[in-house]
N, CA, C, O and CB atoms as a CASP TS submission, in Angstrom:
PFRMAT TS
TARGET T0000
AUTHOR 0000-0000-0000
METHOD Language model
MODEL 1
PARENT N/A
ATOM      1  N   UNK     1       9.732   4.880 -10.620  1.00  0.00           N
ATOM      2  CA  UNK     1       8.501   5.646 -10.642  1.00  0.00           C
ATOM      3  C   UNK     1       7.670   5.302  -9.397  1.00  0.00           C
ATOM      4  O   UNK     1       7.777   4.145  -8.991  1.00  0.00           O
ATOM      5  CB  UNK     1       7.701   5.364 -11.946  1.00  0.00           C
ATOM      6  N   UNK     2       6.697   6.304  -8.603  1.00  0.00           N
ATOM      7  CA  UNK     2       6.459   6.372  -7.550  1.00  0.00           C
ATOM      8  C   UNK     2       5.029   5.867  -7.831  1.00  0.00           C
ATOM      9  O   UNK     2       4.551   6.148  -8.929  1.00  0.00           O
ATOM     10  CB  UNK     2       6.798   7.600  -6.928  1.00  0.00           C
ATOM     11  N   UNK     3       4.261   5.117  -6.916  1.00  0.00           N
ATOM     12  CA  UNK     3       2.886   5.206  -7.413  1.00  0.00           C
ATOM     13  C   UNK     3       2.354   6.705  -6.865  1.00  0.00           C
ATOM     14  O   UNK     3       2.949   7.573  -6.227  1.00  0.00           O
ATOM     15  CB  UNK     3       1.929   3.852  -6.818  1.00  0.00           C
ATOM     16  N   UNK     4       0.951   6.638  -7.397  1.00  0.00           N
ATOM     17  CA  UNK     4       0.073   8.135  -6.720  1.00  0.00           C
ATOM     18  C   UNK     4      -1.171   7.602  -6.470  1.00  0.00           C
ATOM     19  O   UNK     4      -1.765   7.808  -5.411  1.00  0.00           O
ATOM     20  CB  UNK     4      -0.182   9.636  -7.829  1.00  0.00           C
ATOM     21  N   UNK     5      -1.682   6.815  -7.526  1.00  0.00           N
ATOM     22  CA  UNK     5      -3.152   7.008  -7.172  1.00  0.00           C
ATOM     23  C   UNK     5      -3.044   4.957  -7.222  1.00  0.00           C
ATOM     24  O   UNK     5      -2.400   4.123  -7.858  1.00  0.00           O
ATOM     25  CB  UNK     5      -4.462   8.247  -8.689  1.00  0.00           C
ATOM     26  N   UNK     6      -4.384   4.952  -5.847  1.00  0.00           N
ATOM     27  CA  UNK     6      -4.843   3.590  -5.535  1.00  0.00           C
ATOM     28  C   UNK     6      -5.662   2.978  -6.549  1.00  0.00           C
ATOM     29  O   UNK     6      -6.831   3.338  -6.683  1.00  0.00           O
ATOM     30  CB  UNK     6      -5.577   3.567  -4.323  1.00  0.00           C
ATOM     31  N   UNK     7      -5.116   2.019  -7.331  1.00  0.00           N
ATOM     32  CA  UNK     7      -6.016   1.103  -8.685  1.00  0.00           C
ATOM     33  C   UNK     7      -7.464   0.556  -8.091  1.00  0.00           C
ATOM     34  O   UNK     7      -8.360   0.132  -8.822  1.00  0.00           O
ATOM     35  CB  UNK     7      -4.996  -0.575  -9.290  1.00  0.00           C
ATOM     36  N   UNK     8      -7.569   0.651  -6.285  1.00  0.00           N
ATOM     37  CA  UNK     8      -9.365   0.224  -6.087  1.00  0.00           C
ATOM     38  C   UNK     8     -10.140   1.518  -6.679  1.00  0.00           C
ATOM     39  O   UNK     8     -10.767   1.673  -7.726  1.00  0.00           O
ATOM     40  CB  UNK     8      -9.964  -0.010  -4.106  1.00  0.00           C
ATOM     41  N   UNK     9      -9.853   2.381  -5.606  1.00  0.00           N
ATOM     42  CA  UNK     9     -10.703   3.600  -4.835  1.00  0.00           C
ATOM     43  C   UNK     9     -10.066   4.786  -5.577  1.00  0.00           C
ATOM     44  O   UNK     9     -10.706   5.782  -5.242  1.00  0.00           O
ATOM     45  CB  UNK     9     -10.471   3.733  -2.956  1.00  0.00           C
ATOM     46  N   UNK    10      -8.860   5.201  -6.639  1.00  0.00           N
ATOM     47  CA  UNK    10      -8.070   6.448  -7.361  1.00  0.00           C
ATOM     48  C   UNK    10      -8.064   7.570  -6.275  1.00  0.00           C
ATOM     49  O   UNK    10      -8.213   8.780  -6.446  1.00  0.00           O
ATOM     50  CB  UNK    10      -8.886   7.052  -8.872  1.00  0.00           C
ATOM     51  N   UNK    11      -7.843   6.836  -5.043  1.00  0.00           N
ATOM     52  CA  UNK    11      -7.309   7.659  -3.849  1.00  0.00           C
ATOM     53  C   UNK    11      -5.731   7.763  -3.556  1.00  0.00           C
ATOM     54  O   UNK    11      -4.955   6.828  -3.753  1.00  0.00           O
ATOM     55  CB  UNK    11      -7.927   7.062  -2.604  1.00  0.00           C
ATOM     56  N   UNK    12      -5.407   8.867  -3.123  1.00  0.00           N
ATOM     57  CA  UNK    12      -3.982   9.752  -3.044  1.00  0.00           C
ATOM     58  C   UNK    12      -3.546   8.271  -2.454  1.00  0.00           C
ATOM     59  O   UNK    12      -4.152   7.483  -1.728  1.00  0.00           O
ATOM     60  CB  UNK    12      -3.781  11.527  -1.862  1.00  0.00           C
ATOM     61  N   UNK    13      -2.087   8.217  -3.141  1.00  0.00           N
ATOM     62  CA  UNK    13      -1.186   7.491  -1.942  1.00  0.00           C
ATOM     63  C   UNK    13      -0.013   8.050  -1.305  1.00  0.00           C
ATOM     64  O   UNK    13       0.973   8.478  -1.906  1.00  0.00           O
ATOM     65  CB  UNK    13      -0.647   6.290  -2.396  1.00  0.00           C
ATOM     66  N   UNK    14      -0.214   8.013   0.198  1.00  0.00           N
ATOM     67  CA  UNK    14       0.689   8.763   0.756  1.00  0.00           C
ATOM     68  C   UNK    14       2.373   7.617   1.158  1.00  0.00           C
ATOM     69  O   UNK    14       2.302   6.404   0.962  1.00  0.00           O
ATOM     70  CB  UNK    14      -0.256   9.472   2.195  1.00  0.00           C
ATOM     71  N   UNK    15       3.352   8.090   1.554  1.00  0.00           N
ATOM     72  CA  UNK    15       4.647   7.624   1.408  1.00  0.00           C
ATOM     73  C   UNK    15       4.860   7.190   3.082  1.00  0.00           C
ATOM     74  O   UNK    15       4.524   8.112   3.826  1.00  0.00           O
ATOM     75  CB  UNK    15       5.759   8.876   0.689  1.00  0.00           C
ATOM     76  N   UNK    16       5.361   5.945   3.803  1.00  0.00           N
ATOM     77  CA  UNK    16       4.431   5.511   5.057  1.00  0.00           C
ATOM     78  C   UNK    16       5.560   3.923   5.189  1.00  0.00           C
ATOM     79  O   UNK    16       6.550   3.407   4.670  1.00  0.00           O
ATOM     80  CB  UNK    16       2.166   5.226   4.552  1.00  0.00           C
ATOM     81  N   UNK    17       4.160   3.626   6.668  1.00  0.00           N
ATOM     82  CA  UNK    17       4.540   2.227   6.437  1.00  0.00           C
ATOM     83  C   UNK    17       3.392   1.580   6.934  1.00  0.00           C
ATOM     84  O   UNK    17       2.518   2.290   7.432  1.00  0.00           O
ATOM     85  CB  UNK    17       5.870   1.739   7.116  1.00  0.00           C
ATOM     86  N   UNK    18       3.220   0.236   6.885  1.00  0.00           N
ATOM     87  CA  UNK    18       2.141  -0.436   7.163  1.00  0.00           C
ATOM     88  C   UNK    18       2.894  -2.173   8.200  1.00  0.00           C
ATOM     89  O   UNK    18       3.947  -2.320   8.821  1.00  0.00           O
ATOM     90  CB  UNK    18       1.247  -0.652   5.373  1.00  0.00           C
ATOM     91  N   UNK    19       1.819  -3.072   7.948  1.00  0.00           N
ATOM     92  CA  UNK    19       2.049  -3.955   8.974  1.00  0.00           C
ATOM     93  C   UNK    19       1.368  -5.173   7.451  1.00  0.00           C
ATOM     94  O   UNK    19       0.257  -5.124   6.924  1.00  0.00           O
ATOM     95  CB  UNK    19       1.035  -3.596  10.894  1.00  0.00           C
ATOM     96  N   UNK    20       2.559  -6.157   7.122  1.00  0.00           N
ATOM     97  CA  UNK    20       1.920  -7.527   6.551  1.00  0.00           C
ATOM     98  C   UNK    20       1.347  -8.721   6.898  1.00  0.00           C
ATOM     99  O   UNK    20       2.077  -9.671   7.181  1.00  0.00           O
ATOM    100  CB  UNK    20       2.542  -7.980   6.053  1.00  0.00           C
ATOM    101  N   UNK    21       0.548  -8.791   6.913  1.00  0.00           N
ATOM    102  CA  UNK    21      -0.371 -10.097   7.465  1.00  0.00           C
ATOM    103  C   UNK    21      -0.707 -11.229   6.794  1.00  0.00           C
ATOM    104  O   UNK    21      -1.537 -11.074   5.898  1.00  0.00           O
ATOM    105  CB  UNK    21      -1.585  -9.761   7.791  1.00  0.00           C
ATOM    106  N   UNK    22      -0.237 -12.464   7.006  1.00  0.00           N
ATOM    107  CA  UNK    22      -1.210 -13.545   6.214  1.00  0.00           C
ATOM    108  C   UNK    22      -0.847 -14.971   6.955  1.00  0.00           C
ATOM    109  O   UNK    22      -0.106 -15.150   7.922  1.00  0.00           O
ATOM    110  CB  UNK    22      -0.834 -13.641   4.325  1.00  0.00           C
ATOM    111  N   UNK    23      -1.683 -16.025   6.116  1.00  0.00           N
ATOM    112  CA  UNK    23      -1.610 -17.047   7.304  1.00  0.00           C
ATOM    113  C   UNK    23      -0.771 -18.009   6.364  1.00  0.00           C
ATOM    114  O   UNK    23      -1.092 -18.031   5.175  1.00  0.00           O
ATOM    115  CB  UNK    23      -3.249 -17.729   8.028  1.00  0.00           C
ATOM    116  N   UNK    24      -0.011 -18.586   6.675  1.00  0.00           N
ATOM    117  CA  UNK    24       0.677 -19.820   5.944  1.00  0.00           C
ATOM    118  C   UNK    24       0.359 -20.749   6.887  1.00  0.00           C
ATOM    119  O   UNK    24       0.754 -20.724   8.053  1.00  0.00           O
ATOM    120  CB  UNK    24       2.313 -19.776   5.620  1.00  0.00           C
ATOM    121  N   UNK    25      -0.874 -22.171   6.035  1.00  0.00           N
ATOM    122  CA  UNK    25      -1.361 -23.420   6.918  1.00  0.00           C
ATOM    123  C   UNK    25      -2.165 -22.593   7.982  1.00  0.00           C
ATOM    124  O   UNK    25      -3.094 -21.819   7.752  1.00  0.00           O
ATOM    125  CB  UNK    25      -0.003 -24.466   7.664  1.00  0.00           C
ATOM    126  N   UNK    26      -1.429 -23.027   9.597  1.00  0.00           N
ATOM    127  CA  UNK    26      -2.303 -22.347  10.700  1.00  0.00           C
ATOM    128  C   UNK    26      -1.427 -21.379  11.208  1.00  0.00           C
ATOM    129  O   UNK    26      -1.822 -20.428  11.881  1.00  0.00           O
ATOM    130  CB  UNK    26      -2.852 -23.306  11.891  1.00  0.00           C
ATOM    131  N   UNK    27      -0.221 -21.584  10.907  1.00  0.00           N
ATOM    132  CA  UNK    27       0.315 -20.055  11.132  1.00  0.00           C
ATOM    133  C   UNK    27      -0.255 -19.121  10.936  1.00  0.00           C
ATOM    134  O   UNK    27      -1.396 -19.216  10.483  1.00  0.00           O
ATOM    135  CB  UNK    27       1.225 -19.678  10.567  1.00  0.00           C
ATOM    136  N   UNK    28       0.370 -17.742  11.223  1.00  0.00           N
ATOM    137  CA  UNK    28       0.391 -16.410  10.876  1.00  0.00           C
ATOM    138  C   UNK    28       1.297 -15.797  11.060  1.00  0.00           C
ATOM    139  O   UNK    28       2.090 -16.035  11.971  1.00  0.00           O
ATOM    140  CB  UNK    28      -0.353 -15.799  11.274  1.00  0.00           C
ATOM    141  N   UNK    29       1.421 -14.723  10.126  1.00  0.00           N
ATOM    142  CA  UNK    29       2.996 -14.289  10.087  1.00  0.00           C
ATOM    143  C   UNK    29       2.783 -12.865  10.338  1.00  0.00           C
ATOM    144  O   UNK    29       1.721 -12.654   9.754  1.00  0.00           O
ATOM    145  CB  UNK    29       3.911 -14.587   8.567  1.00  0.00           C
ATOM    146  N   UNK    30       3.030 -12.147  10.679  1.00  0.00           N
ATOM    147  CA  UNK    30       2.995 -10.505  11.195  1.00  0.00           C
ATOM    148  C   UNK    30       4.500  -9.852  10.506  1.00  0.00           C
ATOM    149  O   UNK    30       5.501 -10.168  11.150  1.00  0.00           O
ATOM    150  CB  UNK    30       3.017 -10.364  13.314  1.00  0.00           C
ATOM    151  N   UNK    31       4.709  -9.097   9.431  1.00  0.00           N
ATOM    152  CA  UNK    31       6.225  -8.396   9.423  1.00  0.00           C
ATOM    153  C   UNK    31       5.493  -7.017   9.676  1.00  0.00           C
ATOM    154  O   UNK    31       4.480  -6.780   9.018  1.00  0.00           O
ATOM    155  CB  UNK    31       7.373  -8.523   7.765  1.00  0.00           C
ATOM    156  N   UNK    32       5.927  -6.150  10.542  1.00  0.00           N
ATOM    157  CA  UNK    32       5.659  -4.903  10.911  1.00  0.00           C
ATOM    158  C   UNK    32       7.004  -3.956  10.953  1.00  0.00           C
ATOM    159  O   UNK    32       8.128  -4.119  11.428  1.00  0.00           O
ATOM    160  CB  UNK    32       4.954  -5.004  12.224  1.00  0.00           C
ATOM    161  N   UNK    33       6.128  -2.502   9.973  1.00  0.00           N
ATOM    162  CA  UNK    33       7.158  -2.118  10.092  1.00  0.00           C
ATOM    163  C   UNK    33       8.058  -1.747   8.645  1.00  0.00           C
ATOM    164  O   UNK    33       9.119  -1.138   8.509  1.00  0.00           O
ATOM    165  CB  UNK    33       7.606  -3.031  10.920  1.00  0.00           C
ATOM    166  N   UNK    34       7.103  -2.423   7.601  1.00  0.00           N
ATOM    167  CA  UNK    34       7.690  -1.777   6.126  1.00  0.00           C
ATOM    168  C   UNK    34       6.890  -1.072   5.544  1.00  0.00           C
ATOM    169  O   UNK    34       5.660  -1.059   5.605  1.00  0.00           O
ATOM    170  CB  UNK    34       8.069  -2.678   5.059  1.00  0.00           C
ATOM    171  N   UNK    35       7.998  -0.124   4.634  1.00  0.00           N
ATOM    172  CA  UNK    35       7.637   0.664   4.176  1.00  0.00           C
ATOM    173  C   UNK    35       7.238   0.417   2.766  1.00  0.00           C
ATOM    174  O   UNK    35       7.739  -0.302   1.901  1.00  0.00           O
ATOM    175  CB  UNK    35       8.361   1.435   4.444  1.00  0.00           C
ATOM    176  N   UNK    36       5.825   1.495   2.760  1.00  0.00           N
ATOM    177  CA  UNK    36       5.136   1.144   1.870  1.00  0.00           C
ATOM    178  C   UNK    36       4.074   2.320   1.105  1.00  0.00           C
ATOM    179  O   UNK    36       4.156   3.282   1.870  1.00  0.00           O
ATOM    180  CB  UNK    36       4.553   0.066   2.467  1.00  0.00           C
ATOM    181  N   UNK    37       3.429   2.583   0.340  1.00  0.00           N
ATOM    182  CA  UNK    37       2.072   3.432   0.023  1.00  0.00           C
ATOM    183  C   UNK    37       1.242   3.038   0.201  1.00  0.00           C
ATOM    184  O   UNK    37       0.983   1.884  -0.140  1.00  0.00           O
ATOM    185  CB  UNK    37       1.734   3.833  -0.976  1.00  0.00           C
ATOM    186  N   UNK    38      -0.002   4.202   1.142  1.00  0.00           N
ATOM    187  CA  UNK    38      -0.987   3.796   1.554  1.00  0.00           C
ATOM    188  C   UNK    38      -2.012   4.628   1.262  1.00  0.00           C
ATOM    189  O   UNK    38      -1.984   5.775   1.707  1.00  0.00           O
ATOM    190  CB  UNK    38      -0.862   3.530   2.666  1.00  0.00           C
ATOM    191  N   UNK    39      -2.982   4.227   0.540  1.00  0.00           N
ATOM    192  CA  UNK    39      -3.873   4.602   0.248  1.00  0.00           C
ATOM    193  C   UNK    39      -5.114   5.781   1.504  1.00  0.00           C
ATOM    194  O   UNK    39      -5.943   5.472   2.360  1.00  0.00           O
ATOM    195  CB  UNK    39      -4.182   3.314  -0.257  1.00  0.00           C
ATOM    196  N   UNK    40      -4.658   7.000   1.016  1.00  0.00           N
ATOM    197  CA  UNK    40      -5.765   7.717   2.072  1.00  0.00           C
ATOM    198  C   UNK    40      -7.421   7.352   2.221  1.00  0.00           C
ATOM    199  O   UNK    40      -7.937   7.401   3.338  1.00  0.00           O
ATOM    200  CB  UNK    40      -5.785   9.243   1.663  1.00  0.00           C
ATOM    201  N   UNK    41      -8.123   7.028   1.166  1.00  0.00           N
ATOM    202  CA  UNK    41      -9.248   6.627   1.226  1.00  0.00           C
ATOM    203  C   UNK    41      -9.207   5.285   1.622  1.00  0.00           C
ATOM    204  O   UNK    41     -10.108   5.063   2.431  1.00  0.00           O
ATOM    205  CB  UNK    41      -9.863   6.863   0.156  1.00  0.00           C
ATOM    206  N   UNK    42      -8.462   4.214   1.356  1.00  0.00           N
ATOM    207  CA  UNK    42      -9.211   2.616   1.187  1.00  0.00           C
ATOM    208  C   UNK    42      -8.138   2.043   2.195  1.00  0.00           C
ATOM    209  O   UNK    42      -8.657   1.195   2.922  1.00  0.00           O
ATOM    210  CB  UNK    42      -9.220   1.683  -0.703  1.00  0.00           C
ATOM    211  N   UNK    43      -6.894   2.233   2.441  1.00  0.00           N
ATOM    212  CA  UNK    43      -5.982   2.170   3.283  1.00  0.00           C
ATOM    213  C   UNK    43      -5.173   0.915   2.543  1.00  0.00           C
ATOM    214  O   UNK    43      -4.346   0.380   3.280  1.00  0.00           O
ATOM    215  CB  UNK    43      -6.545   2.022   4.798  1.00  0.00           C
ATOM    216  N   UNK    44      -5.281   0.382   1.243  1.00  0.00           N
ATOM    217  CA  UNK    44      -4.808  -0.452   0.191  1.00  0.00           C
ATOM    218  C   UNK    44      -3.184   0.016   0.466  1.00  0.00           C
ATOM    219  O   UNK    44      -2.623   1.111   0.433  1.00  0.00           O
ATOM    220  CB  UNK    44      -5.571  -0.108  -1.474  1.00  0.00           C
ATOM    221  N   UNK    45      -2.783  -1.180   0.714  1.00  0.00           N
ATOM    222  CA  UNK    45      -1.252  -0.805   0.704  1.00  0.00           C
ATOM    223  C   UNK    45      -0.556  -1.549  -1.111  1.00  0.00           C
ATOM    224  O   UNK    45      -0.951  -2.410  -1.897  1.00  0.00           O
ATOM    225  CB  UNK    45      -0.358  -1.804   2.495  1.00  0.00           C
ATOM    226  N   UNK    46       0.659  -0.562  -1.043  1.00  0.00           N
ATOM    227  CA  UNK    46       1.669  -0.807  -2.385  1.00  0.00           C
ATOM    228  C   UNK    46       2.857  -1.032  -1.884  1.00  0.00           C
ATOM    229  O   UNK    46       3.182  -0.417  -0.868  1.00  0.00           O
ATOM    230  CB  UNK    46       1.847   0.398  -3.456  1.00  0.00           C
ATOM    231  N   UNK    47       3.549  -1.745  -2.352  1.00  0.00           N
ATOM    232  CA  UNK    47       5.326  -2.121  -1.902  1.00  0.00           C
ATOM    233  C   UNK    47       5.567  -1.951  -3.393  1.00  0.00           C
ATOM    234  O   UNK    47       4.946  -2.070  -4.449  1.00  0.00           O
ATOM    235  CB  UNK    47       5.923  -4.034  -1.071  1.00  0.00           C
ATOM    236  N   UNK    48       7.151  -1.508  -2.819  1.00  0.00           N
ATOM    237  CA  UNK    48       7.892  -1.309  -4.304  1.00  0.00           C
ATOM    238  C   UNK    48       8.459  -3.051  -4.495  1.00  0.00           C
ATOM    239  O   UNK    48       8.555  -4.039  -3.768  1.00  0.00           O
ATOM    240  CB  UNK    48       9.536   0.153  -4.227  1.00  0.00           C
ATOM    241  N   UNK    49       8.717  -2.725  -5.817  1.00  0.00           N
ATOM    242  CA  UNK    49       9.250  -4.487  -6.259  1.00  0.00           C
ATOM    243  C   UNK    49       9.944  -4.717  -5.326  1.00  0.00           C
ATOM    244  O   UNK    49       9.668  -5.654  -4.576  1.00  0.00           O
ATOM    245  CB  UNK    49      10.196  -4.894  -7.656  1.00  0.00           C
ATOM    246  N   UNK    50      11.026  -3.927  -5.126  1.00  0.00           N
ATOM    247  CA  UNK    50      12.246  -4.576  -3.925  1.00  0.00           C
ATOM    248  C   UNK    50      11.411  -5.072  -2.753  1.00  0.00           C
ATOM    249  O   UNK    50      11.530  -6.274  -2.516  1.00  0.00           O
ATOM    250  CB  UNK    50      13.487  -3.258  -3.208  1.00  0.00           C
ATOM    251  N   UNK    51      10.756  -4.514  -2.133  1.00  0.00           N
ATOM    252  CA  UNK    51      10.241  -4.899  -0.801  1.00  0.00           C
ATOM    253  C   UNK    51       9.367  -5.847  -1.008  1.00  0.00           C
ATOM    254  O   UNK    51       9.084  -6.602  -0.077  1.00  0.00           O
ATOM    255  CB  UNK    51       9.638  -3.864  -0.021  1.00  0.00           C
ATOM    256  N   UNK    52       8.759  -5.997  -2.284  1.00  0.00           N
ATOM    257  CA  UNK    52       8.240  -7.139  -2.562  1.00  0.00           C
ATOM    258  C   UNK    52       8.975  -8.532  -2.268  1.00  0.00           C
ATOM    259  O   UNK    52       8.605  -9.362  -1.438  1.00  0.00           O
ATOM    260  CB  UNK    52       7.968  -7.005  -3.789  1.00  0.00           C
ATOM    261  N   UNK    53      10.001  -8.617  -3.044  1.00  0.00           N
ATOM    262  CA  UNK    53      10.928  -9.535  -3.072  1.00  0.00           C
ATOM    263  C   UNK    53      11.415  -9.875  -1.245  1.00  0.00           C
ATOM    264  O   UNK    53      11.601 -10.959  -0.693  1.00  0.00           O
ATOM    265  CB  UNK    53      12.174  -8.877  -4.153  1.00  0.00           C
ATOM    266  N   UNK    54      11.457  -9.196  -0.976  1.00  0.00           N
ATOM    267  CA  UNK    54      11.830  -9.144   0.641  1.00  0.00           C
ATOM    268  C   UNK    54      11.028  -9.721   1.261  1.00  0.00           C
ATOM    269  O   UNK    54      11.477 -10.720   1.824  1.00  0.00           O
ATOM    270  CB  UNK    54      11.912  -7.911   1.326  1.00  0.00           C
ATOM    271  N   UNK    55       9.791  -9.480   1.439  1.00  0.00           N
ATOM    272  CA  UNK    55       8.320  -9.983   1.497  1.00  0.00           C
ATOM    273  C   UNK    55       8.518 -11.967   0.804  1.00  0.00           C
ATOM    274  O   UNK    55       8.961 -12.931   1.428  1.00  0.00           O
ATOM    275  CB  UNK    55       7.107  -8.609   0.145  1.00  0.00           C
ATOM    276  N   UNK    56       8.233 -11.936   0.033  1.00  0.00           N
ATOM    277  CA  UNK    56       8.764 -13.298  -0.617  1.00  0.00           C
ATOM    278  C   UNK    56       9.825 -14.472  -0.583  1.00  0.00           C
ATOM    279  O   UNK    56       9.786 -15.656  -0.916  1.00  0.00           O
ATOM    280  CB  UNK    56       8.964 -13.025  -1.485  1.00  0.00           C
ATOM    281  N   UNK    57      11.050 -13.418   0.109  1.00  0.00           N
ATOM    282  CA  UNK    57      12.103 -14.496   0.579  1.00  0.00           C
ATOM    283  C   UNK    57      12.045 -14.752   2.112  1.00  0.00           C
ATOM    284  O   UNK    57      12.596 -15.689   2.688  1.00  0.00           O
ATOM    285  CB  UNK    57      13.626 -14.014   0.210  1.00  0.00           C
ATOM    286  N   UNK    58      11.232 -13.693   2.730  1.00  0.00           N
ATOM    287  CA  UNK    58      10.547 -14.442   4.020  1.00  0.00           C
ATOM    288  C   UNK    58       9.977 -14.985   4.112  1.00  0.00           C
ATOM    289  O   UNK    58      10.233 -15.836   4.964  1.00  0.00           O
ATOM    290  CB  UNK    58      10.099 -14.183   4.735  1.00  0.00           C
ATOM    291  N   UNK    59       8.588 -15.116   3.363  1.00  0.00           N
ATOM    292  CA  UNK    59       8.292 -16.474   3.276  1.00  0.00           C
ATOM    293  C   UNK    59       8.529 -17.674   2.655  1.00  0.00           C
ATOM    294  O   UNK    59       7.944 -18.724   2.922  1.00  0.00           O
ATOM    295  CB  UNK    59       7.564 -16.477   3.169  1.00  0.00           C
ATOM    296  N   UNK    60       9.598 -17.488   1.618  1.00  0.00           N
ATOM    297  CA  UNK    60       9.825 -18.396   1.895  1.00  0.00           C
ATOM    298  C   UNK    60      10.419 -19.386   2.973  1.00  0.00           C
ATOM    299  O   UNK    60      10.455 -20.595   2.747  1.00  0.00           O
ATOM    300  CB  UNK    60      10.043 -18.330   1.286  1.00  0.00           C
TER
END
């Protein structure tokens, strides 16, 4: 099942990709480049479980 609407803002989500950001310690990690739903109003991104998991075994 696809999402549609953003759980902040119940703005459209369109089918896309975005750029992940966060800092582990003083690192920062940049993955650019997955695909994802993005919210037209709030720009709130969604990953499907899989890409979640993908997301997660990189950092680890």
């Amino acid at each position: 099942m696809e999402p549609d609407r953003c759980s902040f803002c119940k703005g459209r989500l369109i089918k896309g990709g975005t750029e992940f950001i966060v800092r582990v310690v003083s690192e920062l990690l940049v993955i650019r480049g997955i695909p994802a739903y993005a919210c037209e109003e709030c720009d709130e991104a969604y990953y499907t479980p899989d890409i979640s998991r993908k997301i997660d075994r990189i950092m680890e």
